[in-house]
gemmi code that builds the backbone of each chain (N, CA, C; Angstrom):
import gemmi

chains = {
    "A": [
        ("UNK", (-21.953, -4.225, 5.514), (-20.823, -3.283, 5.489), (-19.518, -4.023, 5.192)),
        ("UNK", (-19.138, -5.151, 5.973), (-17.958, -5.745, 5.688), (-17.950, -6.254, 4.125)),
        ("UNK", (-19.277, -6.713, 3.637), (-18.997, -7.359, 2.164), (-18.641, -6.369, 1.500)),
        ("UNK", (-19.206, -4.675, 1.408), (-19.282, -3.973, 0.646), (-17.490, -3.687, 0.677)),
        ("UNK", (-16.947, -3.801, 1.851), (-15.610, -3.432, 1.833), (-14.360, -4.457, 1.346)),
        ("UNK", (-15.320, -5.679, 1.404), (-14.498, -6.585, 0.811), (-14.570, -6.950, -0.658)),
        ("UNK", (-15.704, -6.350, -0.848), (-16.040, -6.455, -2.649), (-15.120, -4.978, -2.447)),
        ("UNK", (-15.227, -3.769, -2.349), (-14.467, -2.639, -2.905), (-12.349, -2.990, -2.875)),
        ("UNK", (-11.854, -3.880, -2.091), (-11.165, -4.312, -1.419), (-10.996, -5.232, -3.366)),
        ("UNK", (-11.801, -6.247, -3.811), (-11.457, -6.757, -4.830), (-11.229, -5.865, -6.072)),
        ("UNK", (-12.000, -4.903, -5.839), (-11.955, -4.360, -7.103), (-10.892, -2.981, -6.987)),
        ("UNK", (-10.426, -2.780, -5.715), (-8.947, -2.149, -5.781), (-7.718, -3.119, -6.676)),
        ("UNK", (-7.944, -4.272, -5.897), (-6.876, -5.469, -6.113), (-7.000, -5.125, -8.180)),
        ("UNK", (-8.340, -5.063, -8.576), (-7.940, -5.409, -9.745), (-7.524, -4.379, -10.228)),
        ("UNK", (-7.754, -2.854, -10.195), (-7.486, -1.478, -10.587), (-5.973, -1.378, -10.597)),
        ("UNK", (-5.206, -1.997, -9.033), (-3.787, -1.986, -8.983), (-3.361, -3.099, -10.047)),
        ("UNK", (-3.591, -4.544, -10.327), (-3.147, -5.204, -11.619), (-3.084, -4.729, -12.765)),
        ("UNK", (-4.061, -4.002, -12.993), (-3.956, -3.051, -14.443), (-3.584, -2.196, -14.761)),
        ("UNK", (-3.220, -1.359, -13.350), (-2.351, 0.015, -12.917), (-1.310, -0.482, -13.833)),
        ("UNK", (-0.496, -1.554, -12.710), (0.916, -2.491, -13.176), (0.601, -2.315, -14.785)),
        ("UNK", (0.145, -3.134, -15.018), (-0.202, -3.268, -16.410), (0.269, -2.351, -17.511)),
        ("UNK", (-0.272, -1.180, -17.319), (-0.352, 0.301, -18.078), (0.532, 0.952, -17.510)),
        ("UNK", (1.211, 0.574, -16.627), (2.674, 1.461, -15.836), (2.916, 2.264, -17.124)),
        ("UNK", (3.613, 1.330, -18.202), (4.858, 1.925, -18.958), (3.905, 3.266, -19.852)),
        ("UNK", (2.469, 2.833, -20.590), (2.051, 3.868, -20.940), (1.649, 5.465, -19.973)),
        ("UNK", (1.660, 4.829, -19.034), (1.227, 5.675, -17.836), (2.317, 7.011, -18.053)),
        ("UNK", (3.801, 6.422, -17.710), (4.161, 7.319, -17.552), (4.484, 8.285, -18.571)),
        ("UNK", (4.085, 7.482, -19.974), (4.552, 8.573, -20.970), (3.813, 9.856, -21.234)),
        ("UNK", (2.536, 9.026, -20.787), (0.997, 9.778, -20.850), (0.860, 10.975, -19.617)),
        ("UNK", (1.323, 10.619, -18.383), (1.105, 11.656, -17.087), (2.617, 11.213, -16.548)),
        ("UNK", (3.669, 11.982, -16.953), (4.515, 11.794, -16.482), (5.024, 13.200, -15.229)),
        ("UNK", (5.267, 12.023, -13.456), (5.630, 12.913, -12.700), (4.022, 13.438, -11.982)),
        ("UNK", (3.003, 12.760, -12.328), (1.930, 13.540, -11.689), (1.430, 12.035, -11.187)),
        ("UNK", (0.340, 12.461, -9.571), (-0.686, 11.599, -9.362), (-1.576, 11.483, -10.585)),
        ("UNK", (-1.908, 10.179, -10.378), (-3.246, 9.835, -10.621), (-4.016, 8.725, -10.222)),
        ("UNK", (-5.463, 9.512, -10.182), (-6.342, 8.004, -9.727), (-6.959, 7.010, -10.908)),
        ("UNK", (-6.774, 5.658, -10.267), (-7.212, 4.757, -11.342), (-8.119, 3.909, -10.811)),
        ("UNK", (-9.246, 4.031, -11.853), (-10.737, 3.685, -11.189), (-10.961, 2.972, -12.563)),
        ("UNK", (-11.721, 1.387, -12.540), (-12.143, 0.619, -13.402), (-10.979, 0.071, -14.638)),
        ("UNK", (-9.714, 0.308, -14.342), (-8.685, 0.349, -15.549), (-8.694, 1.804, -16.164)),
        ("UNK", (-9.237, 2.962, -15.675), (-8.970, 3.819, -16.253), (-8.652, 5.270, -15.582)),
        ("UNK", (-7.618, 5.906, -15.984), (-7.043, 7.600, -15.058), (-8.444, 7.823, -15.058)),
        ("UNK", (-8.752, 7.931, -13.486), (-9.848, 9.077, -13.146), (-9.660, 10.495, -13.057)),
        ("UNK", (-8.541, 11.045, -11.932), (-8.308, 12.001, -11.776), (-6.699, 12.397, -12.663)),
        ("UNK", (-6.320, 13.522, -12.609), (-4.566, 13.587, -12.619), (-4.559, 14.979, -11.578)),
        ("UNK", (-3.492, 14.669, -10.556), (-2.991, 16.158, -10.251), (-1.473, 15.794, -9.556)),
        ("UNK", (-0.937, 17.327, -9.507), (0.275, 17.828, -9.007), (0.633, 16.774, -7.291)),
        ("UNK", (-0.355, 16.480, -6.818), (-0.404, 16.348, -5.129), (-1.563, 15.242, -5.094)),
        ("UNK", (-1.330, 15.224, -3.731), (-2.197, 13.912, -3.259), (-3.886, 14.440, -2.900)),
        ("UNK", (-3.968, 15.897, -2.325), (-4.515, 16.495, -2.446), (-5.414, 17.314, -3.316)),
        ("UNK", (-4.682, 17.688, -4.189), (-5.452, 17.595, -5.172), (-6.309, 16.725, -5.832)),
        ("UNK", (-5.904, 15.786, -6.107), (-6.373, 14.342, -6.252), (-7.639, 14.122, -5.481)),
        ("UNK", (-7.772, 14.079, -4.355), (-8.610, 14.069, -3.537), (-9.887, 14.992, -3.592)),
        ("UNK", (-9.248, 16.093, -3.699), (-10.587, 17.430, -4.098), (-11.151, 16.743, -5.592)),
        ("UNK", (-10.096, 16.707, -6.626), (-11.120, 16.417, -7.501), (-11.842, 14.852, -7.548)),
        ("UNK", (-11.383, 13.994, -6.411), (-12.499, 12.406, -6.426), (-13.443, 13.143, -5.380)),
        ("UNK", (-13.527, 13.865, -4.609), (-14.610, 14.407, -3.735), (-15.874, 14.591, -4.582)),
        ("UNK", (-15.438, 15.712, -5.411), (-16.235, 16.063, -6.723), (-16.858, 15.675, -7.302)),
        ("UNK", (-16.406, 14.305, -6.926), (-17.063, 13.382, -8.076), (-18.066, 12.511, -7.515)),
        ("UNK", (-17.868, 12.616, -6.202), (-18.597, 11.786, -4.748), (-18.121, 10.291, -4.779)),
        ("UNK", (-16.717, 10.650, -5.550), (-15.983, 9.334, -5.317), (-14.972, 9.653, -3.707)),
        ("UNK", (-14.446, 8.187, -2.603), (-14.024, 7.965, -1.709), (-12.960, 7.407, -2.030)),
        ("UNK", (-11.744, 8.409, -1.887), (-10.628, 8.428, -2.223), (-9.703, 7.449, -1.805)),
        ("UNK", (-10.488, 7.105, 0.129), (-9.324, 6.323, 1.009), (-9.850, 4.513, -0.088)),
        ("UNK", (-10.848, 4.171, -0.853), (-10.787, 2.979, -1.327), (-10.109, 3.075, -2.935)),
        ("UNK", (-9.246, 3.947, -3.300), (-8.655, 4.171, -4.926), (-7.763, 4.063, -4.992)),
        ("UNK", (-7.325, 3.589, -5.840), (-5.667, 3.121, -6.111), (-5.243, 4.949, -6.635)),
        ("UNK", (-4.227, 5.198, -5.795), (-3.641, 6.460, -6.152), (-2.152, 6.414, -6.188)),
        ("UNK", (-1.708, 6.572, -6.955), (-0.482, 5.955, -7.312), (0.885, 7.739, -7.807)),
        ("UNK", (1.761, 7.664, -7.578), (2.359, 8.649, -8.082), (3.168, 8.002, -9.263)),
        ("UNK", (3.421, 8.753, -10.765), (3.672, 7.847, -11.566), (5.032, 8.701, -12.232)),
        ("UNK", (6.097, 7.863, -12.051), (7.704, 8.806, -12.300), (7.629, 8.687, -13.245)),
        ("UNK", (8.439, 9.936, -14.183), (8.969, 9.774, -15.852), (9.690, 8.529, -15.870)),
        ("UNK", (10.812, 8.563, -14.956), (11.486, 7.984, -15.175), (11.543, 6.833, -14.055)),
        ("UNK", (11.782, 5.595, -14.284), (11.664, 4.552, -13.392), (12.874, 4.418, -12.469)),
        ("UNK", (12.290, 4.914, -11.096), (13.822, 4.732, -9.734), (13.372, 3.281, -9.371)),
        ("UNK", (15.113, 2.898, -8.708), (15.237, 1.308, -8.873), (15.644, 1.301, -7.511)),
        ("UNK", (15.499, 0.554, -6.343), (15.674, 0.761, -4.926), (15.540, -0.672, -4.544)),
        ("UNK", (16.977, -1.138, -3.931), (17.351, -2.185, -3.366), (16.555, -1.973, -1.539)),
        ("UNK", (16.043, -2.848, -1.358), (15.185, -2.808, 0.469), (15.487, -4.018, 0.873)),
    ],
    "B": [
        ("UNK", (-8.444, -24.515, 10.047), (-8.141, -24.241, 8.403), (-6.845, -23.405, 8.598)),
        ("UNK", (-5.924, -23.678, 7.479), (-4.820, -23.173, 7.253), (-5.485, -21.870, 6.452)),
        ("UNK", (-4.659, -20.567, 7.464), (-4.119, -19.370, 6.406), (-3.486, -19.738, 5.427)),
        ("UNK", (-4.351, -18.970, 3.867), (-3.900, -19.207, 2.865), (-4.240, -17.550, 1.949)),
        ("UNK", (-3.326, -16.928, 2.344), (-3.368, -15.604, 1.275), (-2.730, -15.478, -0.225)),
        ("UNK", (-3.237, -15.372, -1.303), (-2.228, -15.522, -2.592), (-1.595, -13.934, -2.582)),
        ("UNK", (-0.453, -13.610, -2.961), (-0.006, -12.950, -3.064), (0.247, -12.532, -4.908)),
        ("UNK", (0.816, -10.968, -5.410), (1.051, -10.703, -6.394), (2.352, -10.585, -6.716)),
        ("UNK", (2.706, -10.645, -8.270), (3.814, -9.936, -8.533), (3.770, -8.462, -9.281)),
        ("UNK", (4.311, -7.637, -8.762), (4.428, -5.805, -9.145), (5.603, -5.237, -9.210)),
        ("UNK", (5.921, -4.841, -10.554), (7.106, -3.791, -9.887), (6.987, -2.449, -9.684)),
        ("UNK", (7.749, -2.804, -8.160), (7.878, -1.575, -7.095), (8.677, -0.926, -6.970)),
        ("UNK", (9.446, -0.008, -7.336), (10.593, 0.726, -6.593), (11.578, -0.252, -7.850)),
        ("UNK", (11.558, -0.265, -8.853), (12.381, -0.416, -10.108), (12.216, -1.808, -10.488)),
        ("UNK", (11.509, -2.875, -9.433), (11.931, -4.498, -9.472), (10.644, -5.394, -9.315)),
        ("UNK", (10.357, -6.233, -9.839), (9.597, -7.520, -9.191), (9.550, -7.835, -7.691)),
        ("UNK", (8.442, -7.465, -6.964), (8.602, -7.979, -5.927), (7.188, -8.691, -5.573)),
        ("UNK", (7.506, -9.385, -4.214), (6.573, -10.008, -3.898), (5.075, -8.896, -3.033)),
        ("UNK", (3.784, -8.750, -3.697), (2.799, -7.654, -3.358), (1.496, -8.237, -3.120)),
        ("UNK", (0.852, -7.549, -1.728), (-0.163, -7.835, -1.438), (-0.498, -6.445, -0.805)),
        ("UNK", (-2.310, -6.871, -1.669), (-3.325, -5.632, -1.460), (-4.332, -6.174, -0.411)),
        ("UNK", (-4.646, -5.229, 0.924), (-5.393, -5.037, 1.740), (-6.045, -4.041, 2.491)),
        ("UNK", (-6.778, -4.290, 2.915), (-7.640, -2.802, 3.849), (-7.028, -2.531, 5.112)),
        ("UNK", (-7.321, -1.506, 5.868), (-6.687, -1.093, 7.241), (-7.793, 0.100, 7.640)),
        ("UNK", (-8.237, -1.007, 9.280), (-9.379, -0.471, 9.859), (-8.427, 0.258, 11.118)),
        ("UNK", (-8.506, 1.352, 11.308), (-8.116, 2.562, 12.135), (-9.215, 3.056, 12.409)),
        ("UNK", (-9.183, 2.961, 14.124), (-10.563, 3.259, 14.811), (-11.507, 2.878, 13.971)),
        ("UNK", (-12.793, 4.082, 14.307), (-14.400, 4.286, 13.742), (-14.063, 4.449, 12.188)),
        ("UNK", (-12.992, 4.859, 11.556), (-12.870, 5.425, 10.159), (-13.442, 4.467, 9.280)),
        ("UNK", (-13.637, 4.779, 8.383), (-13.929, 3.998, 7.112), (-12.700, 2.817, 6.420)),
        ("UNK", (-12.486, 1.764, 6.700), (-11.208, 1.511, 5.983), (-10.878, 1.653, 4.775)),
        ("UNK", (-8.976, 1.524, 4.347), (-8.514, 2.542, 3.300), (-8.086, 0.880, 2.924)),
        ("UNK", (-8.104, 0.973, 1.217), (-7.551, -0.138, 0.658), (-5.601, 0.378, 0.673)),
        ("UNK", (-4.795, -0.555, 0.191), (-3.427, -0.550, -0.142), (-2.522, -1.394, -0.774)),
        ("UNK", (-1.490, -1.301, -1.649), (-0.614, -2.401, -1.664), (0.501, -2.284, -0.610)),
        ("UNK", (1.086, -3.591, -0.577), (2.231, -3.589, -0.085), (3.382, -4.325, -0.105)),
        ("UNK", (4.688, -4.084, -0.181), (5.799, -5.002, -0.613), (5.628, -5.871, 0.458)),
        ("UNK", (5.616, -7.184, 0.756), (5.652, -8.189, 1.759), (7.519, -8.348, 1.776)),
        ("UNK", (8.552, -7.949, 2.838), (9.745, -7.671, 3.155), (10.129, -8.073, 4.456)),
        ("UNK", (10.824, -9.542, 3.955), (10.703, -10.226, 5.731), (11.939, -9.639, 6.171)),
        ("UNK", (12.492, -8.521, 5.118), (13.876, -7.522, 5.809), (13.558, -6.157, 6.520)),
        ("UNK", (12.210, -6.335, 6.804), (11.536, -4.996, 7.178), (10.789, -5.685, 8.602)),
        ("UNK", (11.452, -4.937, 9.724), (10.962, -5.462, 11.292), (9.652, -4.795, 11.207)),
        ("UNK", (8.574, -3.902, 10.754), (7.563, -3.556, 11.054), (6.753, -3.267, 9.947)),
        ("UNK", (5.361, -3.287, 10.476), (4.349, -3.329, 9.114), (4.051, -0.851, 8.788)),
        ("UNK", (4.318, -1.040, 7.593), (5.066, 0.708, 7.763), (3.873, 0.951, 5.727)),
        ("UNK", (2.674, 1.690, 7.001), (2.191, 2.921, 5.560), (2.530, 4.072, 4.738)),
        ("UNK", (3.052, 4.350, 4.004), (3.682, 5.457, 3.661), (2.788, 6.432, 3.523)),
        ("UNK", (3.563, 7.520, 3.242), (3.129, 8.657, 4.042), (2.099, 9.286, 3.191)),
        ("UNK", (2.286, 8.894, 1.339), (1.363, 9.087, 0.249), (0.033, 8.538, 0.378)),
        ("UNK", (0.395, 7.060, 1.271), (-0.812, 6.571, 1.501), (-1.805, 6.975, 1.981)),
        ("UNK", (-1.340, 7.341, 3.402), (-2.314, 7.631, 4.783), (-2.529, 8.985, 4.321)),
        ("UNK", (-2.144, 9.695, 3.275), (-2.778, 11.142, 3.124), (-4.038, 10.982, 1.935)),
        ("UNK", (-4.282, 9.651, 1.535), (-5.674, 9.302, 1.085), (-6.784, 9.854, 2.073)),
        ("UNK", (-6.237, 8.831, 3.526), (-7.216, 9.067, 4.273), (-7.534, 10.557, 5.260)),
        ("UNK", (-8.427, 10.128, 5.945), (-8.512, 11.506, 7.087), (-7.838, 11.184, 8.225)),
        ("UNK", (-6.900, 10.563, 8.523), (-6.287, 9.834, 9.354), (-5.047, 11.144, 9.884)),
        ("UNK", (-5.287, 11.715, 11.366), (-4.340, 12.749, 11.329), (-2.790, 11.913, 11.656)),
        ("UNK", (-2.021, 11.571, 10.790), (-0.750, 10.777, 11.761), (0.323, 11.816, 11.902)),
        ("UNK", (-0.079, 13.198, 11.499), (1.367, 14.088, 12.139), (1.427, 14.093, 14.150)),
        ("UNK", (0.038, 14.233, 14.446), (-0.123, 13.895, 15.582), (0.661, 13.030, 16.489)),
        ("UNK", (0.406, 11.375, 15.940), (1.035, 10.338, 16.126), (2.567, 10.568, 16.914)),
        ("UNK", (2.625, 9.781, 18.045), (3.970, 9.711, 18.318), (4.749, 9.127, 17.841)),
        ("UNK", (6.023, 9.874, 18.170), (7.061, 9.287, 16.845), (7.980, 7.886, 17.521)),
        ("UNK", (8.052, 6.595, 17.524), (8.586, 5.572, 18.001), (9.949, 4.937, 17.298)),
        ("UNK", (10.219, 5.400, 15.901), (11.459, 5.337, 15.683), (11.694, 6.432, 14.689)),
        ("UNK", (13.317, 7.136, 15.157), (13.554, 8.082, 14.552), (14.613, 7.571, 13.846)),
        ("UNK", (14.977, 8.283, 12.584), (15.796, 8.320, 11.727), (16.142, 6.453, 11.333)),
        ("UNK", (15.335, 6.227, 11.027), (14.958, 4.497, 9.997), (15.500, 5.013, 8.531)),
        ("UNK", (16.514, 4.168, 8.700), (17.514, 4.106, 7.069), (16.607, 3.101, 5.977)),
        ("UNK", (16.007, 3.562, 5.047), (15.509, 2.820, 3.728), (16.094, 3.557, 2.375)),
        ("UNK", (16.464, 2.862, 2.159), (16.939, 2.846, 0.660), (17.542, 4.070, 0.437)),
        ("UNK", (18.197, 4.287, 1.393), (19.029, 6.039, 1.561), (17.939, 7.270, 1.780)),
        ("UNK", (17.267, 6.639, 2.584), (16.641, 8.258, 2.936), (16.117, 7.545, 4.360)),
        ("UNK", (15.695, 8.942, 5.338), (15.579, 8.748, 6.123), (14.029, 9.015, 7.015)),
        ("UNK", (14.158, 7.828, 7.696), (12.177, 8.094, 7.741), (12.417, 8.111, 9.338)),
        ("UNK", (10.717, 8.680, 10.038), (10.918, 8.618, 11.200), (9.708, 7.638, 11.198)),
        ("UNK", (8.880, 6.685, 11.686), (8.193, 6.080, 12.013), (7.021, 6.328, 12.914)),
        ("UNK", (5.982, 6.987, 12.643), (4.795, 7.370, 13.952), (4.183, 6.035, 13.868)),
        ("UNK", (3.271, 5.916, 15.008), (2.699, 4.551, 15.844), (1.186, 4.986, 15.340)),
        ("UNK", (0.569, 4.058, 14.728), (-0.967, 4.223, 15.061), (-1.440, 3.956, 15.515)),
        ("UNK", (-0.832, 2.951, 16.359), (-1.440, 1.720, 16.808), (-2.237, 0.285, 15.955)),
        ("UNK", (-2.691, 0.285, 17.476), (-3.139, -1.767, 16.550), (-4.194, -1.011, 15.554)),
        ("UNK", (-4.186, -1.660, 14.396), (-4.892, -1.419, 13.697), (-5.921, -2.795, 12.793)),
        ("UNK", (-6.687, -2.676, 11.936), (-7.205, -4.297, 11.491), (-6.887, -4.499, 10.407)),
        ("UNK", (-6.112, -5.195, 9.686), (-5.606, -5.401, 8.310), (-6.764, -6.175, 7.712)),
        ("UNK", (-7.497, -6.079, 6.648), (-7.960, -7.274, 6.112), (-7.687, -8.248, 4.777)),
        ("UNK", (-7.528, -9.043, 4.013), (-6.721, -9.686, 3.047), (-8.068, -10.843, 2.504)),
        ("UNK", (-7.838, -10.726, 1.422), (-8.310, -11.941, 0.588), (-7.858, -12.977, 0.213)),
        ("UNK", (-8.534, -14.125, 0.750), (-7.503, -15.434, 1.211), (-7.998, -16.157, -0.119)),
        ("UNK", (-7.439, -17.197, -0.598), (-7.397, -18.274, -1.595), (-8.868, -18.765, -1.935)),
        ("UNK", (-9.706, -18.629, -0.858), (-11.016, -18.855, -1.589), (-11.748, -17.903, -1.513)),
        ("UNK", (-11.771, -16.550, -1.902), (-12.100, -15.495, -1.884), (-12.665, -14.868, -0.696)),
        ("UNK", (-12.682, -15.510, 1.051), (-12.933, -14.702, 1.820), (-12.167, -14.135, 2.580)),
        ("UNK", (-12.815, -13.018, 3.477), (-11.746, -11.842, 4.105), (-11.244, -12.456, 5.283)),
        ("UNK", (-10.407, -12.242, 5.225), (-9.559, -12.737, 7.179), (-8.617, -11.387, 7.632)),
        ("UNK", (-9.093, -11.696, 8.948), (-8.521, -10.069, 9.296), (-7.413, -10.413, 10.428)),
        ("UNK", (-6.467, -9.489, 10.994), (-5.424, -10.175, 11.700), (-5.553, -8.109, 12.289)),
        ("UNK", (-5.139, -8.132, 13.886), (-4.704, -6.804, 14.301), (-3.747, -7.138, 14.353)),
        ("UNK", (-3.158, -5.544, 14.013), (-1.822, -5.296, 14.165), (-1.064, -3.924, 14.156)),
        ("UNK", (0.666, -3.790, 15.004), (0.598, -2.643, 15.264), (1.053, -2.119, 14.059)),
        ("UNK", (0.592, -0.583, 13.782), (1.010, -0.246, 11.835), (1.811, 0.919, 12.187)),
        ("UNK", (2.795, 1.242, 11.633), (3.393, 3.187, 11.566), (3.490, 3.465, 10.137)),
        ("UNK", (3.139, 4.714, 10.555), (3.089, 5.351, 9.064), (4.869, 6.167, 9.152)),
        ("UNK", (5.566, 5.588, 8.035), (7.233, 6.348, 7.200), (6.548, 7.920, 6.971)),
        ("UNK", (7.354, 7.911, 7.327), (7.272, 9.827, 7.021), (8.962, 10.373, 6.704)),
        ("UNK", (9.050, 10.528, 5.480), (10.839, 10.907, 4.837), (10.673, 11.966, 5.780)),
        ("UNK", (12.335, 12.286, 6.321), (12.146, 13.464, 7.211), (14.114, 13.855, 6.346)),
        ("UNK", (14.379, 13.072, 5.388), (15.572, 13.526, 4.845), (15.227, 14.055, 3.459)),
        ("UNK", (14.095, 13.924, 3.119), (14.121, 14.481, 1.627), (13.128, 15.496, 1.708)),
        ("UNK", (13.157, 16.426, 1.021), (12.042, 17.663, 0.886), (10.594, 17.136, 0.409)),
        ("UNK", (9.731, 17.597, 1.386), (8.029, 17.242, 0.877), (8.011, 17.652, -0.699)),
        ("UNK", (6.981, 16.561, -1.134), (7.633, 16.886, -2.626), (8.069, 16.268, -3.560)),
        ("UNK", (9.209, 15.926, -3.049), (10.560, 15.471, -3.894), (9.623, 13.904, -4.692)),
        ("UNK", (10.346, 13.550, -5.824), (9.755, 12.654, -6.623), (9.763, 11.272, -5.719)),
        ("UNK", (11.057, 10.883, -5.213), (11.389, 9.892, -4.247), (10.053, 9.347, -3.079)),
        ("UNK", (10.492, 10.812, -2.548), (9.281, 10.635, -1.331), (7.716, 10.505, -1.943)),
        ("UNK", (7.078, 10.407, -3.076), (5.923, 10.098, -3.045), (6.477, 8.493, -3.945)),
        ("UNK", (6.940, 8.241, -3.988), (7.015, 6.879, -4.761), (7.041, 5.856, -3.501)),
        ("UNK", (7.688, 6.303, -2.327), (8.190, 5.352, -1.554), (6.163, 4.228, -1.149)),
        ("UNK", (6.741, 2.945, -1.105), (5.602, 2.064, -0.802), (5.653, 1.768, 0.506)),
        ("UNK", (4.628, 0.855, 0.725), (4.282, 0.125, 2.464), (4.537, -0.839, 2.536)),
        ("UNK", (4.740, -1.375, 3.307), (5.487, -2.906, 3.621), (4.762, -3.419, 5.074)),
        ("UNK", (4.462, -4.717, 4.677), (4.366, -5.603, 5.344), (5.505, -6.316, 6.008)),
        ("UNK", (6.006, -6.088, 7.303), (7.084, -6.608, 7.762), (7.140, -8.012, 8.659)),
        ("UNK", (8.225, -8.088, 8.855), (8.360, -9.452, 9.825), (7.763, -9.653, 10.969)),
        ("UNK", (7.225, -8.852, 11.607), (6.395, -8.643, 12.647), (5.395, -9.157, 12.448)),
        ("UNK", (4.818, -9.157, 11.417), (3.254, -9.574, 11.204), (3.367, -11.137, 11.015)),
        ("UNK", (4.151, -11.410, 9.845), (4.813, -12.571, 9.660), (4.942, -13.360, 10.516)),
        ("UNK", (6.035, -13.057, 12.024), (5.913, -14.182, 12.971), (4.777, -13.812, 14.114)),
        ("UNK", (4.364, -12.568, 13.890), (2.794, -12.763, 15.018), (2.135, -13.533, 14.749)),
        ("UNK", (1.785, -14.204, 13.294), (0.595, -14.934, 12.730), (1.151, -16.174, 12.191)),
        ("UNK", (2.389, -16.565, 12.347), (3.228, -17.831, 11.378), (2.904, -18.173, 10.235)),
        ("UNK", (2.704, -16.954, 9.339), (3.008, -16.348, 8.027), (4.235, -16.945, 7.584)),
        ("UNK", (4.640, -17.816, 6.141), (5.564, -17.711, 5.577), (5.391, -17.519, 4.030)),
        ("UNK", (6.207, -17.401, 3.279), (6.153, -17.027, 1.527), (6.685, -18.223, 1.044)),
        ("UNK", (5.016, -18.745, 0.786), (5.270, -20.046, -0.288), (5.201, -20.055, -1.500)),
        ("UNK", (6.342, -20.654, -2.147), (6.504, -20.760, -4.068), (6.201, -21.741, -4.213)),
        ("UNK", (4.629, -22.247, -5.135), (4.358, -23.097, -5.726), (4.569, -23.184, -6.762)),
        ("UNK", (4.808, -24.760, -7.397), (5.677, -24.574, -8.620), (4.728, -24.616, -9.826)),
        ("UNK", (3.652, -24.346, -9.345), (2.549, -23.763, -10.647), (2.993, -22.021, -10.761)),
        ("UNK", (3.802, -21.789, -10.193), (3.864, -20.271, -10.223), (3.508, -19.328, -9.640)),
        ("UNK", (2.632, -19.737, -8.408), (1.813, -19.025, -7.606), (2.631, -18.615, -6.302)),
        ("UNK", (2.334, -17.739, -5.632), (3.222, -17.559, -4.699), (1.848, -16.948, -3.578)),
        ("UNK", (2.045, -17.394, -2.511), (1.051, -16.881, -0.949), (1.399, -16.871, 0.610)),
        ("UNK", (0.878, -16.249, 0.657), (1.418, -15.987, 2.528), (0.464, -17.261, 3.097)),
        ("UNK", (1.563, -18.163, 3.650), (0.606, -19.448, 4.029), (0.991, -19.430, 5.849)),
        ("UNK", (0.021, -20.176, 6.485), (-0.060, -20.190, 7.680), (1.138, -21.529, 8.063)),
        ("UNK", (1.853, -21.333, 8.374), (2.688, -22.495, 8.653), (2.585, -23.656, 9.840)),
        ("UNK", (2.114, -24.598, 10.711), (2.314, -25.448, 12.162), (4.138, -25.318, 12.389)),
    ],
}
model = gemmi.Model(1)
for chain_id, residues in chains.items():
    chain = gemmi.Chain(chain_id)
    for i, (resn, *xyz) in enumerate(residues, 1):
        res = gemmi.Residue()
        res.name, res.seqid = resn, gemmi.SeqId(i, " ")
        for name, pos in zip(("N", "CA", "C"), xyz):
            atom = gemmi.Atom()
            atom.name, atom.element = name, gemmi.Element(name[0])
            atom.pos, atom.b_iso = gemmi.Position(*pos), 0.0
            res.add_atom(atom)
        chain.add_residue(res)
    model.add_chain(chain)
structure = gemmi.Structure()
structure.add_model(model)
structure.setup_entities()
C-alpha cells in the first residue's frame, strides 16, 4: 500500500511538472475552467471542483491522487 | 542520515517560487497528493480549500483556530485538522514522512467562486520547518532542497 502511494505520489509530481509546462497553452485552450491532468494530458474539464470529480468518478479514476488545478485566462500575480 | 528533500521550481500565484509535492494522510482516508509553496513567511502548514475538496475530507466541520488570516488581500479563516502525515520524496527516491498539525484556508472575504479563491495554493510553513530543522538549500548546480540541518 505505501509503495503504491508513493509510486502514485511520483507520478503526480510528474503530471504537476508538465501541468507547469503547458500552463501557457492551457490557458488559451480551457480558459477559467478546472481541469484534471492525468499522464501530461486534460483528463477532465469542468466549471467546479465538483464537477471534476463526478466526471474522474466515471471514469473509476481517484480524484484525491490528480493534479486538479484551476487554470485563469489571465495570469494573477500575488506577493506572500 | 541527513533529511534531504529536492524541491521544485513553479509558477504560482504570478511568480517563481520555491514548490514541493506531497501526500497527506488524514485519519483512515486514503491519502491525497498536493503541491505546495514552501513560505518560511507563512507560520503554519495551510491546504487550500480547492484542495481538500478533492478529497472526502469534511473540513467545514473543523474548528475554526484562526479567524480572519490576511493573505495576499483576502481573508481566510483557518480550520484545524489536526496532526496529520505528510509524506515527501527525498533525494534518493524514498518516502519520509513527518506528522504534522495542517488547516485547511477557507476565503471567507471573497465570494465562493470567485476566480481568486480557487487559484489560491497550500503552503508549507515555518512550523514544519523548525519542528523538523528543515532549511532551503541553494546548490550551485542549481538545485534547490529542504535539507535537515545539525
Amino acid at each position: 500500500m505505501e509503495k503504491q502511494i508513493f509510486m502514485s505520489l511520483e507520478s503526480y509530481e510528474n503530471d504537476f511538472i508538465k501541468f507547469q509546462s503547458k500552463l501557457p497553452e492551457l490557458r488559451k485552450s480551457n480558459p477559467d475552467k478546472f481541469i484534471a491532468f492525468i499522464d501530461g494530458n486534460v483528463s477532465a474539464v469542468g466549471e467546479s471542483i465538483e464537477e471534476i470529480k463526478d466526471k474522474l468518478e466515471k471514469k473509476g479514476i481517484e480524484p484525491s491522487g490528480i493534479v486538479i488545478e484551476f487554470v485563469s485566462k489571465n495570469e494573477i500575480r500575488m506577493i506572500v | 542520515m541527513v533529511v534531504k528533500i529536492p524541491l521544485l521550481k513553479a509558477v504560482m500565484l504570478g511568480y517563481e517560487r520555491d514548490v514541493i509535492t506531497f501526500s497527506v494522510k488524514y485519519g483512515s482516508l486514503t491519502p491525497f497528493h498536493t503541491s505546495a509553496i514552501l513560505d518560511t513567511g507563512c507560520p503554519f502548514c495551510v491546504i487550500s480549500e480547492s484542495t481538500i475538496q478533492k478529497t472526502r475530507i469534511n473540513y467545514k466541520d473543523k474548528p475554526v483556530h484562526h479567524k480572519q488570516v490576511w493573505l495576499g488581500g483576502i481573508f481566510f479563516e483557518l480550520r484545524s485538522l489536526g496532526e496529520c502525515e505528510l509524506s515527501f520524496r527525498d533525494n534518493e527516491n524514498k518516502s519520509i514522512s513527518f506528522k504534522q498539525e495542517v488547516y485547511v484556508g477557507v476565503p471567507i472575504s471573497l465570494k465562493k467562486g470567485t476566480i481568486l479563491s480557487q487559484q489560491l495554493p497550500c503552503f508549507i510553513g515555518k512550523d514544519f520547518l523548525d519542528k523538523n530543522f528543515l532549511s532551503i538549500i541553494r546548490s550551485k548546480d542549481g538545485n534547490t532542497y529542504l535539507q535537515e540541518i545539525d
